[in-house]
C-alpha positions in Angstrom: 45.1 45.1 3.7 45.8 44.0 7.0 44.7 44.5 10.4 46.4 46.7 13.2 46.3 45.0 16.3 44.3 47.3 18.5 44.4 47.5 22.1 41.0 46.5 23.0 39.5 43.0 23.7 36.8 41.7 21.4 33.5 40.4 23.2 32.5 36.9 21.6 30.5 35.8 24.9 27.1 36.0 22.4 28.9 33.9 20.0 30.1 31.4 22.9 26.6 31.4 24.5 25.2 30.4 21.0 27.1 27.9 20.0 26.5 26.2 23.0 22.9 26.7 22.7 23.1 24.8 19.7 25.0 22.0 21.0 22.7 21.6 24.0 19.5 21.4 21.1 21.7 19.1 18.9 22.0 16.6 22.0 18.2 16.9 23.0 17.5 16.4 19.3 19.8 12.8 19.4 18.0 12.2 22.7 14.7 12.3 21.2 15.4 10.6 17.8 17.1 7.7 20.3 13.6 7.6 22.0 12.0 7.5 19.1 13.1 4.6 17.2 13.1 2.6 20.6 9.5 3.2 20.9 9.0 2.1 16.7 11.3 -1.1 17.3 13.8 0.4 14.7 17.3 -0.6 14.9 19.6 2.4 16.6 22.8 2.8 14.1 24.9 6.3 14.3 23.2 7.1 10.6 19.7 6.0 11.3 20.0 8.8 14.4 22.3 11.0 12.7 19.3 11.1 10.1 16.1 11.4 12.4 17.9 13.9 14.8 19.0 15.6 11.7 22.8 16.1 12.7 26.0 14.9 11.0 26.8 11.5 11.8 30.6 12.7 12.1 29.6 15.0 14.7 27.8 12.1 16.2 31.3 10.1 16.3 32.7 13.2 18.1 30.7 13.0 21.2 32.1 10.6 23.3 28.5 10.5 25.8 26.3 9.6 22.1 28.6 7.5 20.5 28.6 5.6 23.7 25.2 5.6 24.0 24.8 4.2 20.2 27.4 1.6 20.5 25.4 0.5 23.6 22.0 0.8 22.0 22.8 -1.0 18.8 24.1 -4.2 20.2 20.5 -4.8 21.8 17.8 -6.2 20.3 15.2 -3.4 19.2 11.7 -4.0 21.0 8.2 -3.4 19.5 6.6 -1.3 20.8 2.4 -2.3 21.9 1.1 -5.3 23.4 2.7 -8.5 23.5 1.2 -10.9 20.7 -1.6 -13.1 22.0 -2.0 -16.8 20.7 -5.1 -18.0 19.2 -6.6 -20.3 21.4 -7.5 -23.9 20.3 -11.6 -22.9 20.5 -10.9 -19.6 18.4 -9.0 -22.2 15.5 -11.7 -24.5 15.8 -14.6 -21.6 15.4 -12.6 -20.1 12.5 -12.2 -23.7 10.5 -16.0 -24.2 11.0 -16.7 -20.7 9.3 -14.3 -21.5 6.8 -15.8 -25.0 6.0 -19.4 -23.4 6.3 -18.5 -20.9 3.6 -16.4 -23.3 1.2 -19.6 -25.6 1.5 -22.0 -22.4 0.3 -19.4 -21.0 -2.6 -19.1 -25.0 -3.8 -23.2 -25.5 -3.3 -23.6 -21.9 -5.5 -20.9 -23.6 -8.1 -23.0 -26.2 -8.9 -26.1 -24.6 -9.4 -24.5 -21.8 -11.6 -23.4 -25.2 -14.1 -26.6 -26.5 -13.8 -27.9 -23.0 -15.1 -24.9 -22.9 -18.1 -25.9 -26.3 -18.7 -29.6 -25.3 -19.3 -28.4 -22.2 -21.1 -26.3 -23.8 -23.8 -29.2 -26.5 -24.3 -31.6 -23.7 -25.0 -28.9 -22.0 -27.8 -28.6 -25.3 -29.0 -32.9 -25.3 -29.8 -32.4 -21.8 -30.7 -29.8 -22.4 -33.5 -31.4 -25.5 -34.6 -35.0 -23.6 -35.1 -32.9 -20.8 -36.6 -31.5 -23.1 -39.3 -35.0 -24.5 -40.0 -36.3 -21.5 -40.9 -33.5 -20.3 -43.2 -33.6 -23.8 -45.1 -37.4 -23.4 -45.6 -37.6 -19.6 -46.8 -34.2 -18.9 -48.6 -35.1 -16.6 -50.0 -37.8 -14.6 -48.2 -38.0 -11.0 -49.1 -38.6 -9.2 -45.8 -41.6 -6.9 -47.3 -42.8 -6.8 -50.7 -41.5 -3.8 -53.4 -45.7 -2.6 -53.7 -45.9 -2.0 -50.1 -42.6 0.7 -50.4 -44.0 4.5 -50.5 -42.8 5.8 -53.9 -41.5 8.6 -51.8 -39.0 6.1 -50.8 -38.4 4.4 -53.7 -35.4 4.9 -56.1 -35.6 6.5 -59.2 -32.4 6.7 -61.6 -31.6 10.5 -62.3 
């Protein structure tokens, strides 16, 4: 089937108007992923924006203001964003190595009191054991109570 030419003009000034609604959102969207990873110190490459802006990185390519603007961009160094790092001073160090001697003095002082304790501990098993074996070499054979003392309730009977 085709179609007749027909003698009127067709209106596409809403499809014009949108599509350049979307373009003008598509370059604020680049604009603000640029922004973006400036301010997080992230490297600017045509996918990194292509990916935060969400757009195409081909359509990124075909815009000769943003792939100017990333060519630009990702030849500088990317800065971090916050304060500049501060240096320890030499009185800070020095307060810090104290603490940390003070505490490596109290964990190696704790040390040798827990060996004196495992020391003592292992002497005592070692009395232990040794009055242990005295009493099984005297009574071998001790009977823990006699058969008398057993309720006949309790007692067996063959059946």
């Amino acid at each position: 089937m085709s179609r007749r030419r027909t003698g009127h003009q067709r209106n596409v000034d809403g499809l014009r108007a949108a599509a350049e609604r979307k373009h003008q959102e598509a370059e604020r969207k680049v604009d603000d992923a640029i922004r973006a990873l400036l301010r997080a110190g992230e490297p600017i490459t045509f996918r990194r924006v292509a990916a935060v802006a969400r757009v195409s990185t081909g359509w990124l390519y075909t815009q000769p203001n943003v792939k100017e603007q990333i060519t630009r961009l990702r030849g500088q160094r990317a800065h971090r964003a916050g304060p500049p790092a501060e240096r320890a001073s030499d009185a800070s160090k020095d307060a810090i190595v104290r603490a940390m001697r003070q505490r490596v003095t109290t964990l190696d002082n704790e040390r040798q009191q827990l060996l004196i304790r495992i020391q003592q501990l292992q002497e005592r098993i070692e009395v232990l054991s040794g009055e242990l074996y005295a009493k099984r070499v005297d009574a071998p054979y001790a009977i823990a109570a006699p058969i008398s003392s057993i309720p006949p309730s309790q007692a067996y009977s063959p059946g």
